[in-house]
C-alpha positions in Angstrom: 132.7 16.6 151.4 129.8 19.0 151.5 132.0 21.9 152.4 134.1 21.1 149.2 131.3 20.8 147.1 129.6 24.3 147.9 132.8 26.0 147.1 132.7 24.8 143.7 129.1 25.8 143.0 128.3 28.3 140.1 126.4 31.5 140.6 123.8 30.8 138.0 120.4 30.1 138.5 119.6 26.6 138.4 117.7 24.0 140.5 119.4 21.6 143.4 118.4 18.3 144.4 119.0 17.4 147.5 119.8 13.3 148.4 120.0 11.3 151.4 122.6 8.3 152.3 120.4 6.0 149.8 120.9 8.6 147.1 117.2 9.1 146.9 116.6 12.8 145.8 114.2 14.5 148.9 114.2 18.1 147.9 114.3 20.1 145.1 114.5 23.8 145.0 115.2 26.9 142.2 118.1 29.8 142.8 119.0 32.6 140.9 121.9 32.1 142.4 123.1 28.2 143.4 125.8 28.8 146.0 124.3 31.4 148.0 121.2 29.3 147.9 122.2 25.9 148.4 124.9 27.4 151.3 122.0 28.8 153.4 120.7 25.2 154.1 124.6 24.6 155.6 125.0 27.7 157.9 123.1 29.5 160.5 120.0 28.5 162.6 117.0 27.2 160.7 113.3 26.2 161.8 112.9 22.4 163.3 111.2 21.6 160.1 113.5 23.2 157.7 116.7 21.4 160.1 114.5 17.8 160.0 114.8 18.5 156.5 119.0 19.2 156.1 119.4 16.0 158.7 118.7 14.0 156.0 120.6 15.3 153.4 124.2 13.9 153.0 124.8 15.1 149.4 123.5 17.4 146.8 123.2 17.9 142.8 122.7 21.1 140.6 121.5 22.1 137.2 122.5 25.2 135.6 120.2 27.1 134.2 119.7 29.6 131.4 117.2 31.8 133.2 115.4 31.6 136.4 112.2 30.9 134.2 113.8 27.3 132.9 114.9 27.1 136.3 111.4 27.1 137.4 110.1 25.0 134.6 113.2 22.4 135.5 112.0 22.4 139.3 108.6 21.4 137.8 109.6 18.6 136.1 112.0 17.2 138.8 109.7 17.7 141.0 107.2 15.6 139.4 110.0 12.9 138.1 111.5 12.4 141.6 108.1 13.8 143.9 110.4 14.5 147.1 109.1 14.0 150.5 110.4 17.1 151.3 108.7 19.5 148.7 105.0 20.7 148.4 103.9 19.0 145.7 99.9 19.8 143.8 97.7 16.4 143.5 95.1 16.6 141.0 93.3 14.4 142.6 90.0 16.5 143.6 89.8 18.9 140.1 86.2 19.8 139.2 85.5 18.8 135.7 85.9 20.6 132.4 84.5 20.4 129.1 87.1 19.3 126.3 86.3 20.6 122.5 89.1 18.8 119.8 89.9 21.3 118.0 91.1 18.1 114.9 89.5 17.5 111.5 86.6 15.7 113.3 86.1 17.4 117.0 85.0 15.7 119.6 83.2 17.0 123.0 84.0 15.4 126.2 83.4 16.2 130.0 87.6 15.2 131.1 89.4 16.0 134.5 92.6 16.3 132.6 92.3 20.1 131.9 96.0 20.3 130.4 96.6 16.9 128.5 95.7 18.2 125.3 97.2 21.3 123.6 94.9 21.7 120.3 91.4 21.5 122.6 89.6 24.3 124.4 88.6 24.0 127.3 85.3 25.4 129.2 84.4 25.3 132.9 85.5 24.4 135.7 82.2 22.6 137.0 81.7 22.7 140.9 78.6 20.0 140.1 79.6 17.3 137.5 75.9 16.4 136.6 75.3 20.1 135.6 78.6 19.4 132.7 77.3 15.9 131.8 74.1 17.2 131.1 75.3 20.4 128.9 77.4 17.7 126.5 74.6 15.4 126.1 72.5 18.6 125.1 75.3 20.3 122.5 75.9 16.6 121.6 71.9 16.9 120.4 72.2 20.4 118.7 75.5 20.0 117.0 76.7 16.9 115.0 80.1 16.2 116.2 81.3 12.2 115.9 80.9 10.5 119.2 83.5 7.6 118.9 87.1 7.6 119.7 88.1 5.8 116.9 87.0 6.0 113.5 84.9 3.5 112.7 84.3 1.8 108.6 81.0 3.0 108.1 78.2 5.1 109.5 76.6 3.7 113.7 73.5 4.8 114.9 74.1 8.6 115.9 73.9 9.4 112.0 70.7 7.9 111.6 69.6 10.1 114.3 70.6 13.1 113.0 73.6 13.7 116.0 76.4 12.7 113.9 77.3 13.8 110.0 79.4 10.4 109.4 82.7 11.4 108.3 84.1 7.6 109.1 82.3 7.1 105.3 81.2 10.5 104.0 83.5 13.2 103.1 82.6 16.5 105.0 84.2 19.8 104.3 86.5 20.9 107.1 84.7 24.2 107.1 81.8 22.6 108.1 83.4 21.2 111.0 84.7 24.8 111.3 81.2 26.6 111.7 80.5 23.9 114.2 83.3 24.5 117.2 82.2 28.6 116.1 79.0 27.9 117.0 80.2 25.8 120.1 82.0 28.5 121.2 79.6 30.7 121.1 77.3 28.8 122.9 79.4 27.9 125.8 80.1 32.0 126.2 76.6 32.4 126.7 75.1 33.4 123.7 72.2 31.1 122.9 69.7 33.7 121.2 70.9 32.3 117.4 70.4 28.4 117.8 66.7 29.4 119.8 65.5 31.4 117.0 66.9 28.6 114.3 64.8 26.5 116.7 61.8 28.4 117.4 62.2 28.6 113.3 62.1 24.6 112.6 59.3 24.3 115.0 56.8 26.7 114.1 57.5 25.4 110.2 57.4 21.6 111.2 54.0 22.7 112.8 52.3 23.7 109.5 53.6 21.0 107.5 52.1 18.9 109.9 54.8 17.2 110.9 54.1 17.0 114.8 56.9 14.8 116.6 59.9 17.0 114.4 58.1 19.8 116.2 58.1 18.7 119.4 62.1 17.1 119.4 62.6 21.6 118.5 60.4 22.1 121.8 62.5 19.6 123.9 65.7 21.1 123.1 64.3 24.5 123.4 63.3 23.7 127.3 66.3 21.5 127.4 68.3 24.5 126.8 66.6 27.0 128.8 67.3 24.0 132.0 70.8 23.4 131.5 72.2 26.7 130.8 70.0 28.2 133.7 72.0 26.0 136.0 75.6 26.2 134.5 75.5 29.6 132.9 76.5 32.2 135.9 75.2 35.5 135.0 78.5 37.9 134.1 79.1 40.6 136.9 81.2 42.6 135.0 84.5 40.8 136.4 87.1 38.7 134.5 87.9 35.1 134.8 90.3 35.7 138.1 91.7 32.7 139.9 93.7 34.0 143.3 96.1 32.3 145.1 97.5 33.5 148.5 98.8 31.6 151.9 99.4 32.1 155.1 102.0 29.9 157.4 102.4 29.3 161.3 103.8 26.9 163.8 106.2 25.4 160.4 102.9 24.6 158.3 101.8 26.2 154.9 98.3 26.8 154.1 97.4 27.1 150.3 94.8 28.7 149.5 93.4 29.1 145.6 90.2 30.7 144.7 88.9 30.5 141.3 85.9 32.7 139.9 84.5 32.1 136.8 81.8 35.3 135.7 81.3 36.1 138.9 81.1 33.0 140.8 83.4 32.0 143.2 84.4 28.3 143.2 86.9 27.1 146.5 88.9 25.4 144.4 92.2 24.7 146.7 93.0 24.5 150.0 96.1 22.5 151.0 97.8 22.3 154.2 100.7 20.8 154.4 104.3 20.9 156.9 106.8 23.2 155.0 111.1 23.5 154.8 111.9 25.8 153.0 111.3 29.4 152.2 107.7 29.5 152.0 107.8 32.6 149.0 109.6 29.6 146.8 107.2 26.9 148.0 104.8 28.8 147.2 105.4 29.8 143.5 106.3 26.3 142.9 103.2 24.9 143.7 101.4 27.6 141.4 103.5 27.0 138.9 103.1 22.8 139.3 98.8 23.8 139.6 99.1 25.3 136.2 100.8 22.4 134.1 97.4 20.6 135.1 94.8 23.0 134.7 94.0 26.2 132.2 95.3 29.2 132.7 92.9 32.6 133.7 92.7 35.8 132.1 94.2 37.4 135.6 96.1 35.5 138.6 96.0 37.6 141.7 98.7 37.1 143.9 100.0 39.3 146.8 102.4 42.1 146.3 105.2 40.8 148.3 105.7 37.7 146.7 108.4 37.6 143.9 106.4 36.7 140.2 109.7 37.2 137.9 110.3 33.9 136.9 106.3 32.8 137.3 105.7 35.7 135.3 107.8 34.6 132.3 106.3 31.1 132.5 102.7 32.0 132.5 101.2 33.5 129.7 97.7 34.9 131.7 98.2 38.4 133.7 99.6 38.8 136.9 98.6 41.7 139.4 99.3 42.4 142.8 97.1 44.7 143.6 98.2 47.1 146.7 94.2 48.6 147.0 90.9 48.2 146.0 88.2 44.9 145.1 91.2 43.0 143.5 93.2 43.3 147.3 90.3 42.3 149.2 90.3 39.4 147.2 93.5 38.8 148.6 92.6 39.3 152.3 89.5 36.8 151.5 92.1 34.4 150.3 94.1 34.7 153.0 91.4 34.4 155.4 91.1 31.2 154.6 94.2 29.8 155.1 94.4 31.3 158.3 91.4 29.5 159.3 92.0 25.8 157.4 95.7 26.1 159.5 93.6 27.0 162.7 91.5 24.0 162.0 93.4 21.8 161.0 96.7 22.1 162.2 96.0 20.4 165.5 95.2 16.7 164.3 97.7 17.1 161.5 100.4 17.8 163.9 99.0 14.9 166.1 98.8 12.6 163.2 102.9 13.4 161.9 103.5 13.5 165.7 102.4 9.8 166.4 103.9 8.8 163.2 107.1 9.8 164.2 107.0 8.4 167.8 105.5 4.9 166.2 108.6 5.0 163.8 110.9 5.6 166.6 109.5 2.7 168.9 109.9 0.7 165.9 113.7 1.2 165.5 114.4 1.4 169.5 113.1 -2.4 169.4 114.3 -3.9 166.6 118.1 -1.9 166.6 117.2 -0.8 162.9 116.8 2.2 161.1 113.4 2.7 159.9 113.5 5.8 157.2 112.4 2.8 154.2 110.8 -0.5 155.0 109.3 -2.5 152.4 107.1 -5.2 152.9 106.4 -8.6 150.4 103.3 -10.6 149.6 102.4 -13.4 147.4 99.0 -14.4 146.0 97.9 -17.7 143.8 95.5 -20.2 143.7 96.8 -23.7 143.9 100.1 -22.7 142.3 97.8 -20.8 139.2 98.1 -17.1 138.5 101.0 -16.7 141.2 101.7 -12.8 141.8 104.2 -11.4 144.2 103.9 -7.5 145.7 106.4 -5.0 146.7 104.9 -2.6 149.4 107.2 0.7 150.4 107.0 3.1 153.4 109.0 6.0 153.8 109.3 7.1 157.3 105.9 5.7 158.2 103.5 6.7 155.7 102.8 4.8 152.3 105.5 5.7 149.2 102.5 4.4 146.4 105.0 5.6 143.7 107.7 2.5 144.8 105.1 0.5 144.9 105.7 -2.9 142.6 104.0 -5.7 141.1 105.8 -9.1 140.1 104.3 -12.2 137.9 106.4 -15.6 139.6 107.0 -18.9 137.9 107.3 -21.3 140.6 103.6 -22.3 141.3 103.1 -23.6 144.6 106.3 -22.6 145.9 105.5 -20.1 148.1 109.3 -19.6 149.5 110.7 -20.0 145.4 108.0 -17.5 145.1 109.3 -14.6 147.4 113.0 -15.4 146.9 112.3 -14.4 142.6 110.8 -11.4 143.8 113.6 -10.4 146.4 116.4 -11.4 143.7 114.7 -9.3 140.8 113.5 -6.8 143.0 117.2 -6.2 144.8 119.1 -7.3 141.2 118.1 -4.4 139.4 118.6 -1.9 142.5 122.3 -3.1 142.6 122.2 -2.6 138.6 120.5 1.0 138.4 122.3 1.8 142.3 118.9 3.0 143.4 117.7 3.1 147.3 117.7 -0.2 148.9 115.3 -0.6 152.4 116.6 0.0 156.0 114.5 -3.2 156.4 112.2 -5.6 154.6 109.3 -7.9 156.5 107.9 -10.4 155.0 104.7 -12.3 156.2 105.3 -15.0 158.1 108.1 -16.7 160.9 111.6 -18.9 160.5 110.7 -20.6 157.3 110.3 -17.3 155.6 112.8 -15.5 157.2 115.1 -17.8 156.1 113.9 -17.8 152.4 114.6 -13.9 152.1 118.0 -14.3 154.1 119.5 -16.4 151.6 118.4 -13.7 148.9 119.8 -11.1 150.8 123.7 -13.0 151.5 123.3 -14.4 147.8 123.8 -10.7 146.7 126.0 -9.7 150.1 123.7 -7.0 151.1 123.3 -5.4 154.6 119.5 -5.4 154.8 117.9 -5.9 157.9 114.8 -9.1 157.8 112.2 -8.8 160.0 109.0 -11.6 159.8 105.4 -10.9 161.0 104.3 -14.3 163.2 100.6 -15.0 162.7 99.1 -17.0 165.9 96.7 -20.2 165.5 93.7 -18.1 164.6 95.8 -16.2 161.6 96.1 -13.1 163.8 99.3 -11.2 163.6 101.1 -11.8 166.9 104.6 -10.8 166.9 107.5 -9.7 165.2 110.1 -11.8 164.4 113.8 -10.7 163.9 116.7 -12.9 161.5 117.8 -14.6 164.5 114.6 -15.7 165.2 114.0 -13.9 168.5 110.2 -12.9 168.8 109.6 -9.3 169.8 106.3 -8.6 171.6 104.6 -5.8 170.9 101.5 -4.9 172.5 98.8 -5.5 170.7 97.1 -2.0 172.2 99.8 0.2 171.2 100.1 2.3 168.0 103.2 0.5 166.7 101.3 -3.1 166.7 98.2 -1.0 164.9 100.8 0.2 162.3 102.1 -3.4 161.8 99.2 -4.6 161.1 97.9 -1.4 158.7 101.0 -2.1 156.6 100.6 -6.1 156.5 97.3 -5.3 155.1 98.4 -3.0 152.5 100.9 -5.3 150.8 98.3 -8.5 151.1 95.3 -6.2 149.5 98.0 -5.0 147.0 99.2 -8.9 146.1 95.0 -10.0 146.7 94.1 -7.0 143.8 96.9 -8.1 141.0 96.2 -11.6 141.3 92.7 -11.4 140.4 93.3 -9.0 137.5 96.1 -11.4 136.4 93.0 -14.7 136.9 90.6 -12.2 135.5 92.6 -11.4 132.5 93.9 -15.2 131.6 90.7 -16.8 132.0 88.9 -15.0 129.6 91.8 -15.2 127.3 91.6 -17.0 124.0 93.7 -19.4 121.8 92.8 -16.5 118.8 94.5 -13.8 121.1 97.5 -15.7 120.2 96.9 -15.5 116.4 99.5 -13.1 115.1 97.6 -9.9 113.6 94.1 -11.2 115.2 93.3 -7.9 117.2 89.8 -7.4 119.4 88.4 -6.3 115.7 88.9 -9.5 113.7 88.7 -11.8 116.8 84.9 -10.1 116.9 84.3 -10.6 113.6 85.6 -14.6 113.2 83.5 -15.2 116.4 80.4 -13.6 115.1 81.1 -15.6 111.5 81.6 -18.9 113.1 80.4 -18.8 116.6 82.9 -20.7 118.4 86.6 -21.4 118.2 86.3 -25.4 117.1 84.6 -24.1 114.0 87.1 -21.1 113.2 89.9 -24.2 113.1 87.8 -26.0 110.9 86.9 -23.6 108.9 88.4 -23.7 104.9 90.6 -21.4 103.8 88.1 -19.4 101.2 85.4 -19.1 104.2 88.3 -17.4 106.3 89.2 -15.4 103.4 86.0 -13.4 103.5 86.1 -13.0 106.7 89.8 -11.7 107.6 91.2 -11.7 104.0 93.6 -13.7 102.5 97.0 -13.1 103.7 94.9 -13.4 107.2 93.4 -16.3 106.4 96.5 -17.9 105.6 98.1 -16.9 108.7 95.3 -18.7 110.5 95.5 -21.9 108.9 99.1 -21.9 109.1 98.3 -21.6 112.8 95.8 -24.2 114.0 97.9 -26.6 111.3 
């Protein structure tokens, strides 16, 4: 079938999605050309990795492309719609901070993470120390009068009778005001502070002789407030661009990614990721640049080295690309490289160990119980005397946790436990069968026969060949054994890593039910009769409850003291209500 379907692919660039025998997608790469591309993978000698990898695959998909730059912009997004095992993805989950200015009718300044979620910002930083970018807002939050709330409110709060805020929620303020503002912004944040110091050192000496001593001592604060903050967030210029440079080095079938990032001088270590690679590591490579800069601003120049192909990364990204061949801008380079070389060295040996044992543990697993063990998913329920009854869905995908499949269900059969987990199975494996996604190698569920048997009539009900496994808890509650759908206990010893990776799992998908169902109790007890009030929102429901205290006196209220509360087409709605 394979060999049929390469001979029909198109020389066009385009991306390719790779699938195992559950049709999930577990690579996905960019050509210029699809079928020399994709063919590679099917002929010749590869790496172990990179042959792991094509194993696994049993058929493949393509998009054509109009360009290798939308192919590289498609591989973005199917990368992060399908996030295959396989590729090397960016997780922002370790960004320094950045300063956000709105650029709207009423701008806003914020310290965010989320460096690319808004197009009409700018953006200023990054901030190795996030105290350092608190403290500069709170300080341009004092010197310039931009509106602090997220949502307008209907009249003036307490910022404007402080002087921080101009109140546009009930004045009307010229846009150009709000103009001169970000300018002034701007220029701060680029260093040049000499103007608002003079106005300052202006207001204070003139407050002085009229007397007027604390107004001249708020100008000394943020004079000396000023001279703090930007003496510890301000990096004197060298002379040198904004540069970010990205380099990597690979070795025994592991990538290291390295990205440095200097900002006037100063060097921040922004990236290093090291992670096991199957592909060509040039293409792994410029995808992961390419996925770092959807999340984060762009420099004035990305450095990259000479023998890497930028065409397509090029056309994407709008800053300047050099590969230098000599000079500062190449030792850059070498530093870069450096230290990937060294974060492999370091590293490499207990992440090898770690995928190593994984593997082994994964293949004891299936040796005892007969059963493939690529995806096993794993089922909880949670309630309190039949109230608040959650179910949970945990996945793991060839031993490690697969948080993106993770699910959450609300049951209805209270104290049923076994009702409980059969609703969850049925929906759960209902809609699989409906959208023909990936169903599990195996599932185990918590608990022995009684269980088991629960989820086996699920699992005939809908004729599916899924293999059910139970985890027996002994008389103290301690996990004991694993139990297969004949019943049959298999031992494990309780020393070895597979029993320890039992028993990790077990407790993921019982913290995972344990978590929902207290948001779920959290969230109904504090619920109220007016949330169910058509067109009472937290606004009105704060302002009835401030009116008339509790909710016995809202239902007894008459209609013309509801009316100038809420209104009258509000009012009526409430009555109508209660009545």
């Amino acid at each position: 079938m394979l060999k049929n379907k390469l001979l029909t692919l198109p020389m066009e660039p385009g991306c390719y999605l790779m699938k195992d025998k559950h049709g999930e997608v577990i690579y996905v790469g960019k050509a210029k050309k699809l079928k020399n591309r994709v063919s590679q993978y099917f002929v010749g000698t590869h790496d172990n990795k990179t042959t792991k990898m094509v194993s696994n695959v049993v058929d493949f998909d393509y998009i054509v492309a109009p360009s290798e730059k939308e192919a590289l912009i498609l591989e973005y997004n199917l990368i992060k719609q399908y996030k295959p095992r396989f590729n090397i993805m960016f997780m922002d989950d370790a960004s320094y901070p950045y300063i956000r200015l709105t650029l709207e009718d009423y701008p806003t300044l914020k310290v965010v993470r989320d460096a690319k979620r808004l197009k009409n910002a700018k953006y200023f930083g990054p901030y190795p120390n996030a105290g350092h970018a608190y403290e500069l807002v709170d300080l341009l939050q004092q010197l310039y009068p931009l509106r602090r709330c997220r949502t307008m409110p209907n009249k003036v709060c307490l910022y404007y009778h402080l002087g921080q805020c101009l109140g546009p929620c009930e004045f009307d303020i010229s846009k150009d005001v709000y103009s001169k503002i970000v300018d002034d912004i701007v220029t701060f944040m680029n260093g040049n502070t000499g103007e608002i110091k003079n106005d300052l050192v202006k207001r204070r000496d003139r407050y002085s002789e009229e007397l007027q001593f604390e107004k001249a001592a708020e100008c000394q604060n943020l004079l000396e407030a000023i001279e703090h903050v930007t003496s510890k967030v301000q990096v004197e210029a060298k002379g040198r661009q904004d540069e970010d440079v990205f380099a990597y080095y690979v070795d025994k079938g592991f990538m290291s990614i390295v990205g440095l990032l200097y900002r006037e001088g100063k060097l921040l270590h922004r990236h290093l990721l090291l992670k096991p690679i199957y592909d060509d590591p040039d293409e792994s490579f410029v995808s992961y640049v390419m996925q770092y800069y959807q999340h984060n601003p762009e420099p004035k120049t990305l450095i990259i080295d000479r023998n890497v192909d930028i065409s397509a990364l090029s056309e994407v990204l709008s800053c300047k690309i050099v590969q230098p061949v000599r000079g500062q801008k190449r030792k850059l380079l070498a530093l870069a490289v450096e230290n990937g070389q060294i974060n492999l060295e370091q590293k490499f040996a207990i992440v090898n160990k770690e995928m190593k044992n994984n593997d082994e543990v994964m293949e004891e697993l299936a040796r005892l119980t007969n059963c493939e063990t690529h995806r096993i998913e794993l089922y909880d329920n949670s309630h309190i005397s039949g109230e608040y009854a959650v179910g949970a869905m945990v996945v793991y995908i060839d031993g490690n946790a697969s948080k993106k499949d993770y699910r959450l269900y609300r049951v209805h059969n209270k104290n049923n436990d076994f009702a409980n987990m059969q609703e969850v199975l049925y929906r759960r494996f209902f809609r699989s069968i409906k959208e023909r996604t990936a169903l599990p190698d195996m599932i185990i569920v918590d608990g022995g026969i009684p269980q088991i048997r629960a989820a086996r009539e699920i699992v005939d009900q809908l004729h599916l060949d899924v293999k059910i496994f139970g985890l027996v808890k002994n008389d103290k509650h301690q996990t004991a054994s694993l139990m297969d759908d004949e019943f049959n206990n298999i031992m494990i010893d309780r020393e070895s890593p597979l029993f320890f990776q039992l028993t990790r799992m077990q407790d993921e998908v019982h913290r995972f039910a344990i978590s929902f169902h207290k948001k779920v109790r959290s969230k109904e007890m504090t619920h109220s009769q007016l949330d169910d009030v058509p067109g009472i929102g937290p606004k009105r429901k704060k302002h009835l409850l401030r009116k008339f205290g509790t909710l016995k006196r809202i239902e007894e209220a008459s209609y013309e003291e509801l009316k100038e509360v809420v209104g009258d087409k509000q009012a009526r709605i409430i009555m109508d209500y209660f009545k």
